[in-house]
N, CA and C of each residue as an Amber inpcrd file, in Angstrom:
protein
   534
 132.8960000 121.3830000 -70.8750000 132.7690000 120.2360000 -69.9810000
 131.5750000 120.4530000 -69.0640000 131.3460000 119.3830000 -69.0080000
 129.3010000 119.4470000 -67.4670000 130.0560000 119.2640000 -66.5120000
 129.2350000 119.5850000 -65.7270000 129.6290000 119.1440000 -64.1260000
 128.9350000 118.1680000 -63.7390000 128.7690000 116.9510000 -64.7060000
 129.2110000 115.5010000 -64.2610000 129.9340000 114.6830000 -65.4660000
 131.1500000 114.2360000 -64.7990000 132.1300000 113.3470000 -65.4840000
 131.2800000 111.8930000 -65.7790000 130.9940000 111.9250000 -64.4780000
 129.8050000 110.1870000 -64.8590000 128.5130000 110.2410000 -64.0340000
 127.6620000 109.1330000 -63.7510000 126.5870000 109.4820000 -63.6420000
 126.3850000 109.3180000 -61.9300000 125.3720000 110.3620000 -61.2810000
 125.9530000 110.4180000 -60.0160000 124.3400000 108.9030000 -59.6420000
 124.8980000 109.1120000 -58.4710000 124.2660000 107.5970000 -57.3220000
 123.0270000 108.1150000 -57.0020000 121.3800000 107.9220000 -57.5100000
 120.0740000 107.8220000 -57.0900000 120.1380000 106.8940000 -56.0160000
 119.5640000 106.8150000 -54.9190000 118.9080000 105.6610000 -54.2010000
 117.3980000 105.6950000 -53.9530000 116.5030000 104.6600000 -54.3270000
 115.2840000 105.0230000 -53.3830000 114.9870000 103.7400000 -53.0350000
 113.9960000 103.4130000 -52.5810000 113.5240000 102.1700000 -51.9030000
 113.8750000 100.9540000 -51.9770000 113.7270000 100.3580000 -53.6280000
 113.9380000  99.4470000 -53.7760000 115.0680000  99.4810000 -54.7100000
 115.6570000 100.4100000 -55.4350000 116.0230000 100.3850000 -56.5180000
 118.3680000 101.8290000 -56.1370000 118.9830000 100.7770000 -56.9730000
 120.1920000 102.3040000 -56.6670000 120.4330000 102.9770000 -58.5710000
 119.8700000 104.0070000 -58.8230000 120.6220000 104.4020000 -60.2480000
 122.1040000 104.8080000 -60.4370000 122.7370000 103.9200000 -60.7820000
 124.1610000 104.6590000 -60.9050000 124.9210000 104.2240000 -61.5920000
 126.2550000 104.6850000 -62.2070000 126.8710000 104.9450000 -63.4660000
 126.9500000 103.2990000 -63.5350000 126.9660000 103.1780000 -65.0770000
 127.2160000 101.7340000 -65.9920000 128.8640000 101.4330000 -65.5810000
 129.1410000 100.3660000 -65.5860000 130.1150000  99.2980000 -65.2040000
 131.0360000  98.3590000 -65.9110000 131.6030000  98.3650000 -66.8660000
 132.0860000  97.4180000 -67.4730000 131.5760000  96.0980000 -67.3430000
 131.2990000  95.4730000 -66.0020000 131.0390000  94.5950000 -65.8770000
 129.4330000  94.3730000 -65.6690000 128.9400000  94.9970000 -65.7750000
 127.8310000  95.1310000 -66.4360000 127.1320000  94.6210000 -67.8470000
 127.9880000  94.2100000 -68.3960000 127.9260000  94.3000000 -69.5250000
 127.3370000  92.7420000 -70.3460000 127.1330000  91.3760000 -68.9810000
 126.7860000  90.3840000 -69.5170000 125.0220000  90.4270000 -68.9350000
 124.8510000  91.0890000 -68.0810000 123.5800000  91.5580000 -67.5170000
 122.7220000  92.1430000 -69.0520000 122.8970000  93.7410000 -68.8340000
 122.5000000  94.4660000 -70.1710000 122.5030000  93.7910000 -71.2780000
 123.3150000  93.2800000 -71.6960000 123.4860000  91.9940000 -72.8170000
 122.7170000  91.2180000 -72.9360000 122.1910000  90.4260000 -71.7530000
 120.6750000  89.2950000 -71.9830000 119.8000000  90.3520000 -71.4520000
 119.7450000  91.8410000 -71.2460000 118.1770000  92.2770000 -71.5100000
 118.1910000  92.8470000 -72.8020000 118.8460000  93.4370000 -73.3780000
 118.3040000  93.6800000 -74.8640000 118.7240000  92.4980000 -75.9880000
 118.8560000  91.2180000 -75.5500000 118.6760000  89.7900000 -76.1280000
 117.0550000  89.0910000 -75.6860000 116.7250000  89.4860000 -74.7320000
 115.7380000  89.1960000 -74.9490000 114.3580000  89.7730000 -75.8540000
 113.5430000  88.5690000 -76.5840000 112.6860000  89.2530000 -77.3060000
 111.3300000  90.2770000 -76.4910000 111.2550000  89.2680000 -75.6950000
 110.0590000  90.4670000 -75.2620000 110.5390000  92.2700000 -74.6950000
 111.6790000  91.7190000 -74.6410000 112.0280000  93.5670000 -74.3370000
 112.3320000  94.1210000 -75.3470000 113.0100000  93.6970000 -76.7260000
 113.3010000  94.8010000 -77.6810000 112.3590000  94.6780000 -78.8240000
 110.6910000  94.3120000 -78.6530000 110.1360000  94.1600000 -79.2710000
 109.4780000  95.4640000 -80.0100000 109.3060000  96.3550000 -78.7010000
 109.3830000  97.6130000 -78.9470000 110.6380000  98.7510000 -79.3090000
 111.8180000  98.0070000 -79.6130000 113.0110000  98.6130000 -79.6300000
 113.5420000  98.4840000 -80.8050000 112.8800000  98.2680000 -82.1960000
 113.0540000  97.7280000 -83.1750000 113.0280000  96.5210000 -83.7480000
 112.6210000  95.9150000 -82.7040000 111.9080000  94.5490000 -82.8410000
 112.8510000  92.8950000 -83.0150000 113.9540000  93.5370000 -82.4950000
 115.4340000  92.3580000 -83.0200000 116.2590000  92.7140000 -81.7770000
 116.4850000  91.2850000 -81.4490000 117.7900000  91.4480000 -80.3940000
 119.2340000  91.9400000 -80.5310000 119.8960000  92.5020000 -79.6390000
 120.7800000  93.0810000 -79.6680000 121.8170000  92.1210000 -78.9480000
 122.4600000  91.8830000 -80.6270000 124.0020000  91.3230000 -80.0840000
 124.9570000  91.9420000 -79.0270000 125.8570000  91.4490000 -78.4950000
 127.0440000  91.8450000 -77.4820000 127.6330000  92.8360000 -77.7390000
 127.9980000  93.0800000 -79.7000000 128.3810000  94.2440000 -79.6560000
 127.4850000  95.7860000 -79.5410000 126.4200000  95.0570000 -79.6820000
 125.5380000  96.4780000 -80.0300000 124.7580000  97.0460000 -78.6200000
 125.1300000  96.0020000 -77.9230000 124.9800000  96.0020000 -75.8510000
 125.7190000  96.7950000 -75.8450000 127.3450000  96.3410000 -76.2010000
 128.1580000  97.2800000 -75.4090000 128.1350000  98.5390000 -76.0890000
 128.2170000  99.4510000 -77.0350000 127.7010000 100.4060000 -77.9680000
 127.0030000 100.9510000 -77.5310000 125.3850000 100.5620000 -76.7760000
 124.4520000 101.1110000 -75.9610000 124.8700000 101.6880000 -74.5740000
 125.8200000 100.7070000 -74.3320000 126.4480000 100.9850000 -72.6940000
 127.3670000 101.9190000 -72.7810000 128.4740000 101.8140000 -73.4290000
 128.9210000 102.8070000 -73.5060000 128.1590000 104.7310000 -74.4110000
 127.3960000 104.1310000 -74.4330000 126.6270000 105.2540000 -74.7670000
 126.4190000 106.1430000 -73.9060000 125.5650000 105.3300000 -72.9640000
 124.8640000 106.0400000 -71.8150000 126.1090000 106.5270000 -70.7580000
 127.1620000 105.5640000 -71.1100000 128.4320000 106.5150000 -69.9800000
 129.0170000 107.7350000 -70.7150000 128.5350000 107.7480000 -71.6840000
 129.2700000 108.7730000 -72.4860000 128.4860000 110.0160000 -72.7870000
 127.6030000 110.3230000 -73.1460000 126.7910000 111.4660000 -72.4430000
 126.6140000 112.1480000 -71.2150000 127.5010000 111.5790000 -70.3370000
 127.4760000 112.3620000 -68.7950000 128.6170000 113.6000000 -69.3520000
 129.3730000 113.4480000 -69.1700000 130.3580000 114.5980000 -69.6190000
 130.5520000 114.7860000 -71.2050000 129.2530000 114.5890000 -72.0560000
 129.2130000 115.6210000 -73.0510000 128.0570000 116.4620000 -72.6690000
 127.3010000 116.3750000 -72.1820000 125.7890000 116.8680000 -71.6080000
 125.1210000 117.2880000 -70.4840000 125.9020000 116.2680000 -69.0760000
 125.8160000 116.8780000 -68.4120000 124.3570000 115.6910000 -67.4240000
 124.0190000 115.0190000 -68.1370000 123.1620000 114.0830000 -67.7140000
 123.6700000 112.7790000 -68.9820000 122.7660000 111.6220000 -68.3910000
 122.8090000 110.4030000 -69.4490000 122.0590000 109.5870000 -68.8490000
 122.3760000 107.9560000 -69.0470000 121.2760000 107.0090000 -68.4750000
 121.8550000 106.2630000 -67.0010000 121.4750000 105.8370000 -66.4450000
 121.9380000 105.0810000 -65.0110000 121.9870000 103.8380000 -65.5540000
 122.5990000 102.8300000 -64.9130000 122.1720000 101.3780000 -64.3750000
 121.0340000 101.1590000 -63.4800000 119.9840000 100.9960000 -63.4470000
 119.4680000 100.4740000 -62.6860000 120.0320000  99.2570000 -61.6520000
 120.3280000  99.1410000 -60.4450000 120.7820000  97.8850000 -59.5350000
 119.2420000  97.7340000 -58.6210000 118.7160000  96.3750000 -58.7570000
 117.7570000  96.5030000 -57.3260000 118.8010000  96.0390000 -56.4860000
 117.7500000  96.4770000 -54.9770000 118.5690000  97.0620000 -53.7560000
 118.9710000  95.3960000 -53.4250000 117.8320000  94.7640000 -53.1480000
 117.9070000  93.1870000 -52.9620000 118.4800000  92.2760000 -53.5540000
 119.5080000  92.5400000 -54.6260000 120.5150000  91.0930000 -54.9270000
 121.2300000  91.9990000 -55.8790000 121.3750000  93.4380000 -55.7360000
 122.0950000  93.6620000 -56.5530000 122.7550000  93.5650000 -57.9730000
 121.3540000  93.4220000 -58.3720000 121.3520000  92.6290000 -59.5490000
 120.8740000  94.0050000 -61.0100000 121.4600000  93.9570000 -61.8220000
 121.1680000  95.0150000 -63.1250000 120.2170000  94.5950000 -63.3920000
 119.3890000  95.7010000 -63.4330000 117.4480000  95.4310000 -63.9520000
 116.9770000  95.9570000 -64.9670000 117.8260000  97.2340000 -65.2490000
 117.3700000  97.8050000 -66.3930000 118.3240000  99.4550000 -66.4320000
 117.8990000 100.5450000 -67.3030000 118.7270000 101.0990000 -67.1150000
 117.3960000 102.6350000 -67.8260000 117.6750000 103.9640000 -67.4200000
 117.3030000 105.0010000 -67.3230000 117.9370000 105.9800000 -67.3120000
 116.9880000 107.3030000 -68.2230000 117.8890000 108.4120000 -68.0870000
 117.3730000 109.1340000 -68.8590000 118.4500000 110.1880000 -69.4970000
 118.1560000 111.2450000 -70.4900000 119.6260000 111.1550000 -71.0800000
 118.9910000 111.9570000 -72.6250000 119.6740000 111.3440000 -73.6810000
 119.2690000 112.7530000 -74.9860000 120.3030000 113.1530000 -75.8580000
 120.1580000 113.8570000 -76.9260000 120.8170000 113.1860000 -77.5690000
 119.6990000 112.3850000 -78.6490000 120.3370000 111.6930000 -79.4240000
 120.4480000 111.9620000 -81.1720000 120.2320000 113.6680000 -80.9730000
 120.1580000 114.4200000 -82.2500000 119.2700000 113.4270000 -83.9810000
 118.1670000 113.2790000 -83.0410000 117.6030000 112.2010000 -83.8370000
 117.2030000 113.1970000 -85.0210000 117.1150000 112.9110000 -86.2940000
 116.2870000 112.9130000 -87.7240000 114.6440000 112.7680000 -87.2220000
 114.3240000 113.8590000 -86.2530000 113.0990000 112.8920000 -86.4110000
 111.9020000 114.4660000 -86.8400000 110.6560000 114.6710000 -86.8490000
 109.8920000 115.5980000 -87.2060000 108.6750000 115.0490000 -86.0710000
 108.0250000 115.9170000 -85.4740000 109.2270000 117.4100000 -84.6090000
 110.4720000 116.9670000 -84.1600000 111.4390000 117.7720000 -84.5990000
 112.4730000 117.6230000 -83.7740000 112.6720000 118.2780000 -82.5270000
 113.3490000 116.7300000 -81.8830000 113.6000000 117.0900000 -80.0290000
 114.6750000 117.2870000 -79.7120000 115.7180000 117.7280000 -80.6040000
 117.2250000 117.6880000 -80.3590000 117.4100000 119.0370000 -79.2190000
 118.0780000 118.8830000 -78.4580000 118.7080000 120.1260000 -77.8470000
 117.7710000 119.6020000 -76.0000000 116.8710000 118.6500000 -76.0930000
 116.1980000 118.2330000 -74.9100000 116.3220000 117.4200000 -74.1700000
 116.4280000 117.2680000 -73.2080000 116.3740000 115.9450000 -72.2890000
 115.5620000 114.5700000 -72.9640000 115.6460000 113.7530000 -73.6420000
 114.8630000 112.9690000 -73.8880000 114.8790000 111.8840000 -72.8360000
 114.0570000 111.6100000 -72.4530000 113.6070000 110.1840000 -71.4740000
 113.8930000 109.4980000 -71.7780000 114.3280000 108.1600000 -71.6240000
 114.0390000 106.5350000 -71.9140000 114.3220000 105.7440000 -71.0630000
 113.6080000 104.8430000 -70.7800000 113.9350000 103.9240000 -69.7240000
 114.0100000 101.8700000 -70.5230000 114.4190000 101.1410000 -70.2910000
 114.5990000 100.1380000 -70.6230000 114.7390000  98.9580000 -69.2920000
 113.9120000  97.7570000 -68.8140000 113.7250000  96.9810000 -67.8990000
 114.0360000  95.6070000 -68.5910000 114.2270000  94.9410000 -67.9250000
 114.5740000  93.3920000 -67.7840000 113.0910000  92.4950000 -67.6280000
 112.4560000  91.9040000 -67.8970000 111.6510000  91.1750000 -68.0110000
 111.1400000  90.7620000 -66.3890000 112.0530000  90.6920000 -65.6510000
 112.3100000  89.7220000 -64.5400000 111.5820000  90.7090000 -63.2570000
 111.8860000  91.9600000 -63.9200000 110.8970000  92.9010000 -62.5480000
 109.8070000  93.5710000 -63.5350000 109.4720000  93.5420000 -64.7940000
 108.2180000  93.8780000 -65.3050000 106.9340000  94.1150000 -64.1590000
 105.8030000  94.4060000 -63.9590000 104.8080000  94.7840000 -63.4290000
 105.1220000  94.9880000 -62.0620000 106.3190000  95.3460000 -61.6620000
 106.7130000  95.2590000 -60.0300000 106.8570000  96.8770000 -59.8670000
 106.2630000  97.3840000 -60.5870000 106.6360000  99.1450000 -60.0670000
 107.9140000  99.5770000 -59.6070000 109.3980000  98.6230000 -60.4520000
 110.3600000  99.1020000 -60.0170000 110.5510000 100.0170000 -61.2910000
 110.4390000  99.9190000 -62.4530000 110.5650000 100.7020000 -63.5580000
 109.8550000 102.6790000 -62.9260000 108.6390000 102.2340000 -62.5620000
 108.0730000 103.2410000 -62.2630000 108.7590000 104.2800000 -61.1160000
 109.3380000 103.4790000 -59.9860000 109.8620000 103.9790000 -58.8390000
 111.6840000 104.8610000 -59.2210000 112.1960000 103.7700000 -60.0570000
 113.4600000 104.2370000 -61.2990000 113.5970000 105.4610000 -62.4720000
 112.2760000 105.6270000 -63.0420000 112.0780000 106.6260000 -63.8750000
 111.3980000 107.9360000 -62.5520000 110.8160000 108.1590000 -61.5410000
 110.4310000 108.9890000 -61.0890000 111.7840000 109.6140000 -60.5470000
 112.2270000 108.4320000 -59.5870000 114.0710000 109.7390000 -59.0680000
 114.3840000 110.1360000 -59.9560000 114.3900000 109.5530000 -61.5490000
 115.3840000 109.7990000 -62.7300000 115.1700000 111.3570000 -63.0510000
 113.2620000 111.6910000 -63.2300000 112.8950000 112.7640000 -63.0310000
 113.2000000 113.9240000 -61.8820000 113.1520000 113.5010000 -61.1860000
 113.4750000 114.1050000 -59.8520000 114.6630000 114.5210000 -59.6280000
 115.6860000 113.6000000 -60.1070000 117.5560000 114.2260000 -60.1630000
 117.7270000 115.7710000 -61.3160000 116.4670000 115.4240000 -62.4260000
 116.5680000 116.1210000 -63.7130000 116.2950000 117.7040000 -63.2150000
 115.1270000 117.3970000 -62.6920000 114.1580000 118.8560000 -62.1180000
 115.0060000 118.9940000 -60.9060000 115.4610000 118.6160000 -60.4650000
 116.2210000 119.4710000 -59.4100000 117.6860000 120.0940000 -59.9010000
 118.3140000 119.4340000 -60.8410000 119.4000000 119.9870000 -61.1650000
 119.8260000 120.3290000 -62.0640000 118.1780000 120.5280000 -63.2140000
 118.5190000 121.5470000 -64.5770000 117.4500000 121.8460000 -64.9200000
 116.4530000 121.2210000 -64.3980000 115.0460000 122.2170000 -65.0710000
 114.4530000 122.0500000 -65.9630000 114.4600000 121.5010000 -66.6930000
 114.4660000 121.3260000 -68.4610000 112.7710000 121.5900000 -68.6400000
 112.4520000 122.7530000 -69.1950000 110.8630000 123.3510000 -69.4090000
 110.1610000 122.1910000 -70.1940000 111.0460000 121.3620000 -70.7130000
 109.9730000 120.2490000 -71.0520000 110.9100000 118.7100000 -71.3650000
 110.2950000 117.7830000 -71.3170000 111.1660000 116.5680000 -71.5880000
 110.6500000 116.0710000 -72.5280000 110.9340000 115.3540000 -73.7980000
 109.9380000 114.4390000 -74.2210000 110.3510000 113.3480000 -74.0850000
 109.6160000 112.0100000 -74.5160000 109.9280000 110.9440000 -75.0050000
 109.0570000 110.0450000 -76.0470000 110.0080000 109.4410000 -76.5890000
 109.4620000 109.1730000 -77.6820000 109.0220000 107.2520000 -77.5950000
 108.1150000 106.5020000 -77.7450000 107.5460000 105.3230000 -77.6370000
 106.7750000 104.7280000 -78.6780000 107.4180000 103.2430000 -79.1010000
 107.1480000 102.9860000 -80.0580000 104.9220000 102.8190000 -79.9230000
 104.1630000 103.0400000 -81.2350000 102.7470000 103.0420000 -80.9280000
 102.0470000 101.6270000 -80.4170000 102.5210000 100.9150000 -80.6870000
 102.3640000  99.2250000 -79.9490000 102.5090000  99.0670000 -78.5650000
 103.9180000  99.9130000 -78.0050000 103.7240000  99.9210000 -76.6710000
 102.7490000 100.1680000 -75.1950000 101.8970000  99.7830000 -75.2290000
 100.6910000 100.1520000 -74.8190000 101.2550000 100.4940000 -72.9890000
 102.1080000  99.1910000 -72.6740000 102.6720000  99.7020000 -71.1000000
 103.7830000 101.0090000 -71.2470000 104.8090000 101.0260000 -72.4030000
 105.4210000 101.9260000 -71.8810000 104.8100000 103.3380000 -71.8330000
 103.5290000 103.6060000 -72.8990000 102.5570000 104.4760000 -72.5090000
 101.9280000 104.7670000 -71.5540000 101.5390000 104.6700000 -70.5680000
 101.0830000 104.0840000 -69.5540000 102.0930000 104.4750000 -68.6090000
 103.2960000 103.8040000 -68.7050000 103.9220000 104.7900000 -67.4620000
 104.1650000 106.0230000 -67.6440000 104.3760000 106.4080000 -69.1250000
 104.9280000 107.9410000 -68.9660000 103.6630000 108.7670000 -68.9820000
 102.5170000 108.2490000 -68.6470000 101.3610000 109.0400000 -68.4200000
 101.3820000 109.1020000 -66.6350000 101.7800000 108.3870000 -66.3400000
 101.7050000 108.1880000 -64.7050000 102.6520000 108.8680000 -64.3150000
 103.9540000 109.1880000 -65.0610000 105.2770000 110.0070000 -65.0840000
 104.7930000 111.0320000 -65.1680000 103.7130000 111.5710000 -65.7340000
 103.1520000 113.3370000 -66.4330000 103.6620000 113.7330000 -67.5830000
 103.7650000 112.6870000 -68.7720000 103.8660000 112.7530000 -69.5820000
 102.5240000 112.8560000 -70.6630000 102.3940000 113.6520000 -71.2660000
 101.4180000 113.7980000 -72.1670000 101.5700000 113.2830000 -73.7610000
 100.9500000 112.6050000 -74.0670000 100.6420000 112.1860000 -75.1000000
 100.5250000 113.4570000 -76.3580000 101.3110000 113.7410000 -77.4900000
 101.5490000 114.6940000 -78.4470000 101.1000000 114.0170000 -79.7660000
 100.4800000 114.7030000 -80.6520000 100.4920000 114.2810000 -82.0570000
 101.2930000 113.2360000 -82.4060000 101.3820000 112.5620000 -83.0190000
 102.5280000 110.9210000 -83.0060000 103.1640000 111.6210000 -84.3270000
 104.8450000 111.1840000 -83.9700000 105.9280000 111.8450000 -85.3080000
 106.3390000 111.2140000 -85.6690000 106.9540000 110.7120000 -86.9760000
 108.0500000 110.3050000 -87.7910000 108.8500000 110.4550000 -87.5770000
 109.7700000 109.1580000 -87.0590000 110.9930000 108.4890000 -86.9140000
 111.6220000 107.7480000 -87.7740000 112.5040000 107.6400000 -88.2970000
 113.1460000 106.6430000 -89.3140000 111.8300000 106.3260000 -90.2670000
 111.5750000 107.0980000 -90.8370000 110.0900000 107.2910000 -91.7760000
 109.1950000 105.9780000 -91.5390000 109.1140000 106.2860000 -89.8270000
 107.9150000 105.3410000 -89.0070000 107.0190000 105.8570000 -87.9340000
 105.6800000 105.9070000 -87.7160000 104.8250000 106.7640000 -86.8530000
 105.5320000 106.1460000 -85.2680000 106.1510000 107.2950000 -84.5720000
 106.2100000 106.7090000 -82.8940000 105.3890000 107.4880000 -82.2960000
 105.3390000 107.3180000 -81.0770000 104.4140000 107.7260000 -80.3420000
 104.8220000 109.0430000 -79.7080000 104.9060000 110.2880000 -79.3030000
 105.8350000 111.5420000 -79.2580000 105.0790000 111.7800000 -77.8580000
 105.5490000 111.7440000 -76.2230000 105.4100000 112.2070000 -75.4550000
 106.0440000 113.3550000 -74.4470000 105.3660000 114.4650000 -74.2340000
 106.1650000 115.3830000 -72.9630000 105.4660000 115.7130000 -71.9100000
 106.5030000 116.4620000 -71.1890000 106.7110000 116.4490000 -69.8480000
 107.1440000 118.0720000 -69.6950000 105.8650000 118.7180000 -69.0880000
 106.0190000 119.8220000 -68.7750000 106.5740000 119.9790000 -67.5660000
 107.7970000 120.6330000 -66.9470000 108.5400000 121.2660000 -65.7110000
 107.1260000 121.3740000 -64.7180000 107.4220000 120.5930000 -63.8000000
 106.1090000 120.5000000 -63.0030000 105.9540000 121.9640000 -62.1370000
């Protein structure tokens, strides 16, 4: 067992990270329904069931692992914006990243270019490095994504040789323990 059952409470400025919600679940639902967000996510919207599947995902890696993904809430209407974290998702992939913190973050359309994604993934980092260290993080981004590149370069993420995923080139980024 980790010593976290669920995911503990980030706050920073604009933004609170903290554990997914049941009721959550019609929010998250129209962001990975929308097309411009899962365009990079395999390129097809995600029905209700495959929302909740995701959601309960991310609650469910806290106490197998020990970390997982947040809810994103902004502070100002309390509203689900997107969601962040780390994740071993014992992927098939070459190089394999299994056994690592993998990154991913996922936003809502509605705060796109507002530097809340950016301000969300930095505590996310910041909870990580303070309370396990992990000598390196990667993450992995589809090669089209030109913004989500872009932040995880601003994150200190480095750009790696690009690997095969589901026998498809992604984009393979890490994150050396600062």
């Amino acid at each position: 067992m980790s010593a976290f059952d669920s995911a503990p409470t980030v706050e920073t400025e604009r933004v609170i990270l903290r554990a997914f919600r049941r009721d959550d679940l019609d929010a998250h639902a129209a962001t990975l329904a929308d097309r411009d967000v899962v365009r990079h996510l395999g390129g097809h919207a995600f029905n209700r069931e495959d929302s909740w599947r995701r959601l309960t995902m991310a609650v469910g890696q806290w106490p197998l692992l020990g970390y997982g993904y947040w809810a994103v809430e902004a502070k100002a209407d309390a509203r689900l914006v997107g969601q962040v974290g780390f994740a071993d998702f014992e992927r098939g992939m070459t190089p394999d990243i299994s056994g690592a913190p993998e990154m991913g973050w996922v936003f809502d359309t509605s705060v796109h270019g507002q530097g809340i994604a950016g301000e969300a993934c930095r505590a996310a980092l910041a909870w990580i490095d303070a309370m396990w260290a992990p000598a390196q993080i990667p993450a992995i981004i589809s090669v089209q994504n030109a913004k989500s590149m872009r932040l995880a370069e601003r994150l200190g993420f480095v750009r790696q040789p690009d690997a095969i995923y589901r026998e498809e080139q992604i984009a393979l980024f890490r994150r050396n323990r600062p």
